[in-house]
C-alpha positions as CSV (number, residue, x, y, z in Angstrom):
1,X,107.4,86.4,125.0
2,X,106.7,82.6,125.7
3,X,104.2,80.6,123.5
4,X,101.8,80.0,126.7
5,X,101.7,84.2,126.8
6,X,101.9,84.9,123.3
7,X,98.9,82.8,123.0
8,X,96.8,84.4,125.6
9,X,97.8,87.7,124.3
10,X,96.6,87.4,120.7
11,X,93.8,85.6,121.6
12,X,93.0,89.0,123.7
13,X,94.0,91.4,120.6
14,X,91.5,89.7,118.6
15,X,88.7,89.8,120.8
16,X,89.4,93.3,120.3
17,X,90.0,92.9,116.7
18,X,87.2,90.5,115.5
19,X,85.1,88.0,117.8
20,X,81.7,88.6,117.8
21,X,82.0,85.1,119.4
22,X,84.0,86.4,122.3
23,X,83.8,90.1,122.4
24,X,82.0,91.7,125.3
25,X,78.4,93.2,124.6
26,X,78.6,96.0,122.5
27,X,81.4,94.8,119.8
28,X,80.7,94.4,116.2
29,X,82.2,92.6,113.7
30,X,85.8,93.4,112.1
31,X,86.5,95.6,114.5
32,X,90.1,95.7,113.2
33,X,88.3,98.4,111.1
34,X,89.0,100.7,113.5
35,X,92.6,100.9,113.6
36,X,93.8,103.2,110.9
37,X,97.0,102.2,108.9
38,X,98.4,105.7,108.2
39,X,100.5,106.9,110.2
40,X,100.7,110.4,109.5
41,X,96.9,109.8,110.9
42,X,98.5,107.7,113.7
43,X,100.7,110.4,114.8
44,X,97.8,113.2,114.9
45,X,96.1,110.4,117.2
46,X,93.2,109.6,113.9
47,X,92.2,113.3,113.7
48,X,92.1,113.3,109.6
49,X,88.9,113.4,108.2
50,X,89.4,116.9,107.0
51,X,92.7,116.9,106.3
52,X,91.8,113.4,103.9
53,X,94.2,114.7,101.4
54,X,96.3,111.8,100.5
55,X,96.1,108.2,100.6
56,X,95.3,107.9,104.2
57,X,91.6,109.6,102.6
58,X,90.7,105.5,102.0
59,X,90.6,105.2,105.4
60,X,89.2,108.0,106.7
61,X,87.5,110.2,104.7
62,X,87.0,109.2,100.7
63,X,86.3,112.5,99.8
64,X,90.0,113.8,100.4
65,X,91.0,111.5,97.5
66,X,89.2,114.6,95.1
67,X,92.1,116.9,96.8
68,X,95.0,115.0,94.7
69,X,96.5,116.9,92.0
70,X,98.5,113.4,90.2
71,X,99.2,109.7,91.3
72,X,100.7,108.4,94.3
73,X,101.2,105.3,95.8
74,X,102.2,104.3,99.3
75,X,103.2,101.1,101.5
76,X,103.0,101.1,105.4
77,X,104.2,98.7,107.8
78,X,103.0,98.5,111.3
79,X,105.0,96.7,114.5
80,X,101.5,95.8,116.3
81,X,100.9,94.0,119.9
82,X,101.9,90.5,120.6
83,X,104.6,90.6,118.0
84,X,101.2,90.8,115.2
85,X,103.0,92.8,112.1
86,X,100.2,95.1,109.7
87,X,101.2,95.9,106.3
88,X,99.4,98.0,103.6
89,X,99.5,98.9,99.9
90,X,97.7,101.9,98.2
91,X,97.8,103.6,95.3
92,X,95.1,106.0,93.2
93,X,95.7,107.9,89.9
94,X,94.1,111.3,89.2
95,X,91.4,111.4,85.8
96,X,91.0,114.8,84.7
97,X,87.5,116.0,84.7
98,X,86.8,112.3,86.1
99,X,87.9,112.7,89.5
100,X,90.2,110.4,91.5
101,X,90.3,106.3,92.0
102,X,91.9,104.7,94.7
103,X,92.1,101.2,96.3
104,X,94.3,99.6,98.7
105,X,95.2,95.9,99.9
106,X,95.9,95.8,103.7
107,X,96.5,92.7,106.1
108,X,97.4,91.5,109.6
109,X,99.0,88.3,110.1
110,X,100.0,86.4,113.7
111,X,102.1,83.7,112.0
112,X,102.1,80.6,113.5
113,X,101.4,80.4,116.8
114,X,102.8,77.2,119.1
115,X,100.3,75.9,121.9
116,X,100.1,73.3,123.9
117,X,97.5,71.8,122.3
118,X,97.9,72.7,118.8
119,X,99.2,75.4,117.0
120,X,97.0,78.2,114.5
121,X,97.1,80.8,112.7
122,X,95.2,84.1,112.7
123,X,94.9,86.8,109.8
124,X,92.6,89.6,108.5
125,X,92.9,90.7,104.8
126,X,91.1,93.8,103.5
127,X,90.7,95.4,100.0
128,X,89.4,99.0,99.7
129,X,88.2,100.9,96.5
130,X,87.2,104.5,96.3
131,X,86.6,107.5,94.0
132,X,86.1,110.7,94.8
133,X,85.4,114.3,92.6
134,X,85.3,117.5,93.0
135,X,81.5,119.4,92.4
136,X,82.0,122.9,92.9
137,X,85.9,125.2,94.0
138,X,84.9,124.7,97.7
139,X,82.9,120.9,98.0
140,X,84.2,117.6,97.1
141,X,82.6,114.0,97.6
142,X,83.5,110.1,97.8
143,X,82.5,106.9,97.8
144,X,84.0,104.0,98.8
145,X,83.5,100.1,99.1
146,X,85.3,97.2,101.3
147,X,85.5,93.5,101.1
148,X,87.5,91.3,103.8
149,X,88.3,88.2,105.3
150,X,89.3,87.3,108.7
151,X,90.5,83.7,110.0
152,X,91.5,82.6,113.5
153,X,92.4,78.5,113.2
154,X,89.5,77.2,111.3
155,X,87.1,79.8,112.1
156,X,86.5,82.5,109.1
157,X,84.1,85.6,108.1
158,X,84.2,87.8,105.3
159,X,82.1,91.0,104.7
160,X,81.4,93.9,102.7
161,X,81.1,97.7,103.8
162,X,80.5,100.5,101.9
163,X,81.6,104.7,102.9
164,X,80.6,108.1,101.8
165,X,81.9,111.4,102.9
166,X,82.3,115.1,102.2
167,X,84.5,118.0,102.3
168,X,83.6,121.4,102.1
169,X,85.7,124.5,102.4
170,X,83.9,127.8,104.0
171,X,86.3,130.1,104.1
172,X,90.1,130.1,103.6
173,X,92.4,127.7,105.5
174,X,89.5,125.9,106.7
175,X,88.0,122.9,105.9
176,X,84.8,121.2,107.3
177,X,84.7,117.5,106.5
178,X,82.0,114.4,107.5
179,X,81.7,110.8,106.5
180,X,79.9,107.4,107.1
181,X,81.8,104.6,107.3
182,X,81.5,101.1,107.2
183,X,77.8,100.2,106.4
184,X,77.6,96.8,105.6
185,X,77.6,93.1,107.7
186,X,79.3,90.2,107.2
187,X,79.0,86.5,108.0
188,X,80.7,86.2,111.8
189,X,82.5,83.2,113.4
190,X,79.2,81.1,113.6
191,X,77.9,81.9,110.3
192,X,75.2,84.2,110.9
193,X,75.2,87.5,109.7
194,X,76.9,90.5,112.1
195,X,76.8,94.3,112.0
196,X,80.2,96.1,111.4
197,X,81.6,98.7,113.8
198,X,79.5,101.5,111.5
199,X,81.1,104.6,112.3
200,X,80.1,108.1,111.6
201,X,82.5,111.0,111.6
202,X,82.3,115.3,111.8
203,X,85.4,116.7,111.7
204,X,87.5,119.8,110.8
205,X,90.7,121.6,110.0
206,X,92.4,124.6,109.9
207,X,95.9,125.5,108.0
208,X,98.1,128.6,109.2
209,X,101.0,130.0,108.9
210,X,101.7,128.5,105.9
211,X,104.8,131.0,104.2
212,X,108.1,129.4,103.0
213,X,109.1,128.7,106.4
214,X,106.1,126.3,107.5
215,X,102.8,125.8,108.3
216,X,100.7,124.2,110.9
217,X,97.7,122.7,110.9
218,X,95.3,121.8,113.3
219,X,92.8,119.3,113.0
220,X,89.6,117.9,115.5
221,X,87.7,115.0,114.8
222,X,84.7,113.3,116.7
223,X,84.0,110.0,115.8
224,X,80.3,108.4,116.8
225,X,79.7,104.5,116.5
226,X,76.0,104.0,116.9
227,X,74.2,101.0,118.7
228,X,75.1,98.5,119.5
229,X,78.6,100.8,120.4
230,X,76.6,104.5,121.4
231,X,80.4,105.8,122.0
232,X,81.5,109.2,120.9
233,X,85.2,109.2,120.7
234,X,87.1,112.8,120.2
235,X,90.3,113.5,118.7
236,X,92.5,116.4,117.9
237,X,96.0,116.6,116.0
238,X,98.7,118.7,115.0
239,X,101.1,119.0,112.5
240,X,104.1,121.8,111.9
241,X,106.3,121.9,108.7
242,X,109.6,123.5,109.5
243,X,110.3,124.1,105.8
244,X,109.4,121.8,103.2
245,X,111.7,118.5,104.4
246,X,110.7,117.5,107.8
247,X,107.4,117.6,109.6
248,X,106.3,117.0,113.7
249,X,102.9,115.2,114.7
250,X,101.0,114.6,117.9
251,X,97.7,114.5,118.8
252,X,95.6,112.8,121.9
253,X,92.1,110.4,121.2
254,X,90.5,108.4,123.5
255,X,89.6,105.2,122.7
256,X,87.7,102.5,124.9
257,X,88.1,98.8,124.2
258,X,86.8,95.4,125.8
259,X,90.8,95.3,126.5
260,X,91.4,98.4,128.3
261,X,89.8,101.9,129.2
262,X,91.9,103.9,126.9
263,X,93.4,102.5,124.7
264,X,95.2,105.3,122.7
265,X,96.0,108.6,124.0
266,X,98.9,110.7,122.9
267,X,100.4,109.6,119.7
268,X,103.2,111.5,118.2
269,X,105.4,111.6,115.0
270,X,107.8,113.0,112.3
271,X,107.9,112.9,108.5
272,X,110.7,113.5,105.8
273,X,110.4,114.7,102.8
274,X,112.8,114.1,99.3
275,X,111.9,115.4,96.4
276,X,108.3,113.2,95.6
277,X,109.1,110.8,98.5
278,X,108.0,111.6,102.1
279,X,108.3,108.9,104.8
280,X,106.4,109.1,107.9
281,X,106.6,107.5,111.4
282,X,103.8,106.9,114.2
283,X,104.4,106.4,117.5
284,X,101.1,105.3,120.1
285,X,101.4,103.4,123.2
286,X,98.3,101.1,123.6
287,X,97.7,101.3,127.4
288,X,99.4,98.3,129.7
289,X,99.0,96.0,126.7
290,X,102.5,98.1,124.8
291,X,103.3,100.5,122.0
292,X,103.1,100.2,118.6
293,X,105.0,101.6,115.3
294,X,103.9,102.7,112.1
295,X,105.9,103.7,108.8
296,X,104.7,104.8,106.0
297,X,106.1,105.6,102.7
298,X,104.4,107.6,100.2
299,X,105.8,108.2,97.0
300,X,104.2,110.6,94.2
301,X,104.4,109.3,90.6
302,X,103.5,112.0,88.6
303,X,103.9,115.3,90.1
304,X,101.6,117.8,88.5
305,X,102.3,121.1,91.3
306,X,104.8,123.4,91.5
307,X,106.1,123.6,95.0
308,X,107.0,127.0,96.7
309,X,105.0,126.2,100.1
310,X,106.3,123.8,102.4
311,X,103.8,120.7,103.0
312,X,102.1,121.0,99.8
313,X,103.4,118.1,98.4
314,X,102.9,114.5,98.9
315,X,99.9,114.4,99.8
316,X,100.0,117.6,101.9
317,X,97.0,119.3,103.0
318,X,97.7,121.4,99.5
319,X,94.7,124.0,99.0
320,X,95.1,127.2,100.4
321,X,91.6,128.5,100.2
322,X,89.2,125.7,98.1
323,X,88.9,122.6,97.0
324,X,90.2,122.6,92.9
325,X,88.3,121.1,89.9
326,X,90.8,120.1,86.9
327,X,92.6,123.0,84.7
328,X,92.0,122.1,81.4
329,X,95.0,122.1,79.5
330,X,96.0,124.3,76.4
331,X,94.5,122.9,72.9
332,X,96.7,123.1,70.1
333,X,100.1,124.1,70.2
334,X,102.2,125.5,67.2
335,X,106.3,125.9,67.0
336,X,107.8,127.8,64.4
337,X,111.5,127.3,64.1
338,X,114.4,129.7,63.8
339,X,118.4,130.2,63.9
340,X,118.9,128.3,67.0
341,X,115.4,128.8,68.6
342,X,111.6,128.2,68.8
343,X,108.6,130.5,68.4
344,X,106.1,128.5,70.8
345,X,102.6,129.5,70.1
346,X,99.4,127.7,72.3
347,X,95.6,128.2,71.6
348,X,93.7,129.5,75.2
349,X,91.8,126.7,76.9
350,X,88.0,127.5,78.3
351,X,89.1,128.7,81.7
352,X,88.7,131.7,84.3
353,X,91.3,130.4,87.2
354,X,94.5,130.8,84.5
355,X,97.5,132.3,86.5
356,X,100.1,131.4,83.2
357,X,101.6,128.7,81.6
358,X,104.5,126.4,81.5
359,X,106.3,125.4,78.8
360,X,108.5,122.3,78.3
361,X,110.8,120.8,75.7
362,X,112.7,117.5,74.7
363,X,115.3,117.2,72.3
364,X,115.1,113.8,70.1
365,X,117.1,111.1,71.9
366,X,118.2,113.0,74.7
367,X,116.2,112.4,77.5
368,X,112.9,113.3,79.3
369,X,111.3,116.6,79.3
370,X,112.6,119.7,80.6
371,X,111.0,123.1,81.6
372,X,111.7,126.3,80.1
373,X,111.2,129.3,82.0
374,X,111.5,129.7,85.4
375,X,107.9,131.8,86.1
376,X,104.6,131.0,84.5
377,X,104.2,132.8,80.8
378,X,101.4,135.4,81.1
379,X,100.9,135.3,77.3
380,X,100.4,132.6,75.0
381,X,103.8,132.5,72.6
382,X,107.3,132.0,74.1
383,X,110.7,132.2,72.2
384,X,113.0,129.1,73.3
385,X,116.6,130.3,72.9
386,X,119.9,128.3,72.6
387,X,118.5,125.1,70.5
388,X,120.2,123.4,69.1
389,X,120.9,123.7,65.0
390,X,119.7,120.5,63.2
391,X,118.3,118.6,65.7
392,X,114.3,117.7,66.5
393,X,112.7,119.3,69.9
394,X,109.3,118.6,71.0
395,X,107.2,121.2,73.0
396,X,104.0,120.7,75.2
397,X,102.5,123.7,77.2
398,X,100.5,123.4,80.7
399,X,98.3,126.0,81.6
400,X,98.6,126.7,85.5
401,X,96.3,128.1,87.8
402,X,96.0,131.5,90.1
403,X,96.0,130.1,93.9
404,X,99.1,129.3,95.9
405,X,100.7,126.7,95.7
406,X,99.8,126.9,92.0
407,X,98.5,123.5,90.0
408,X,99.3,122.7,86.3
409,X,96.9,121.0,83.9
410,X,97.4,117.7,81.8
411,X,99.7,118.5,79.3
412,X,98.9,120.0,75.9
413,X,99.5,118.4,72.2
414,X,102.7,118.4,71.1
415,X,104.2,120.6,68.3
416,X,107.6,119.9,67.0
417,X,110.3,121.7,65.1
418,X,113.8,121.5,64.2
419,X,116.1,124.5,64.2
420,X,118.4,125.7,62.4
């Protein structure tokens, strides 16, 4: 692409993007708000808001952040029009009883662009912050807030927004989920305050087939921005696990822009999963104007779920039947040595969804901890075998809970003990 169009071109993707200055009637401020950086949401065409269950929750529904059972973090790149390159960074840690905090740092950048009357620069930058908690088995809630920044030469705006949303679950393998998102204005182009593309969603979801061969969901959102907008944009999705490793994504959206009459339709996709790593990839063409690219990968840090269901990992669309408050964990634990093994003994913790327990171990200097048995205990004492004599072991029990795929609690004080 030659300067002279490369010009023209971004010029054009930012009256899309951002110019309240140049935007046709009807566009709102940092409207690059509207383009979501996930793309396992890219390749079910944006609908997510009730299947939030991962990072991708920041952008479209904050509630979905409650459905993570430990810390992830994630980092997405994006091959946009006019050679513009997106890039993302997210991250959120799991507080038990607390509920979930998240935040993410995205931005878009042109680079330098050569005219033939000067050359500039265009960039947005955009920092998000959420928390979300679980209230009751079936309904979670979340909040989040936004500050960014936008510059094209020597122009700039930056802005606030805040979001809310909802999940509830009805009845298993469905979930029902809503949001509002971004409420708030910013100073535009001129410096006088602007509205921001507020957006308000309904959406829902539905999981089946899920055994240890796959599982599908299916997903609908409808997406309404309100004056000065009044469009209603639908989207539905789909995404099939053929075992627990690799995943395939479409959906269809329509989206209407001041650059084109639809400018997303089908979008499709794959992910890969290795052990707490999945990587995903989003594929949309954007009308005449080209196609983009998205990649995503997600990692999970501390992996609190044991995994006999495909998907319900990594962010995965993960609860069966209902949205899951904290398991507390066990809280005192007791080991009593003997020739070559451990009595483990653990005190009940205050709980009514208890499916078992899992007990671990670590032997001084020799590495990280290790789990015992291969099913959940039903009882509360377990006899570790083949220790060894002389040497000091550590033991820490997690309580686990009665739905599939089954969740473990924080992990209990530890009791040591040295065989002999």
């Amino acid at each position: 692409m030659n300067a002279v169009n490369k010009i023209f071109s971004v010029i054009a993707l930012f009256i899309f993007l951002s110019s309240r200055a140049m935007a046709a009637p009807g566009a709102t401020q940092s409207e690059f708000l509207k383009i979501g950086l996930s793309a396992r949401a890219a390749a079910m065409a944006g609908a997510y808001g009730a299947v939030s269950d991962d990072l991708g929750a920041l952008e479209y529904n904050p509630a979905g952040l409650a459905l993570l059972s430990n810390s992830q973090v994630s980092a997405m790149y994006a091959q946009w029009l006019a050679d513009i390159n997106f890039g993302s960074v997210a991250g959120a840690h799991v507080l038990p009883f607390l509920g979930t905090v998240g935040g993410s740092l995205s931005a878009i950048s042109t680079g330098t662009i050569e005219g033939n009357l000067r050359n500039f620069e265009a960039s947005s930058y955009l920092v998000r912050a959420a928390w979300a908690r679980s209230l009751m088995e079936n309904v979670s809630v979340g909040a989040g807030l936004k500050v960014m920044q936008e510059s094209i030469a020597n122009l700039s705006s930056t802005g606030g927004t805040v979001d809310g949303g909802i999940l509830f679950v009805p009845v298993h393998g469905v979930t029902l989920g809503a949001a509002i998102m971004n409420l708030g204005k910013a100073s535009a182009f001129e410096d006088v305050s602007d509205s921001m593309p507020l957006l308000m969603k309904v959406a829902a979801a539905f999981k089946g087939m899920e055994s240890a061969y796959g599982m599908v969901i299916l997903a609908a959102d409808l997406d309404y921005y309100p004056a000065p907008a009044r469009l209603f944009y639908p989207a539905v999705g789909v995404e099939y696990w053929g075992g627990r490793n690799f995943a395939l994504r479409a959906g269809y959206a329509r989206r209407e822009t001041d650059l084109s009459a639809e400018a997303a339709g089908l979008a499709v996709g794959l992910g890969v999963r290795w052990e707490n790593l999945r990587i995903d990839y989003a594929y949309a063409p954007f009308s005449s104007l080209g196609n983009t690219h998205r990649v995503t990968f997600n990692w999970e840090i501390w992996p609190l779920v044991s995994l006999p269901i495909p998907g319900s990992n990594v962010g995965e669309f993960r609860n069966a039947g209902a949205i899951r408050t904290a398991l507390p964990a066990p809280p005192s634990v007791t080991a009593d040595a003997g020739e070559r093994s451990t009595l483990v003994r653990w005190e009940t913790p205050e709980a009514s969804n208890i499916g078992g327990y899992n007990v671990y171990y670590r032997k001084e200097g020799a590495g990280g901890w290790k789990k015992y048995n291969q099913e959940p205990v039903d009882g509360t004492a377990l006899l570790l075998n083949d220790l060894d004599s002389g040497a000091r072991y550590s033991f820490t029990v997690r309580a686990v809970d009665d739905v599939k795929p089954p969740r473990e609690s924080a992990p209990s004080p530890t009791a040591t003990a040295i065989p002999f």
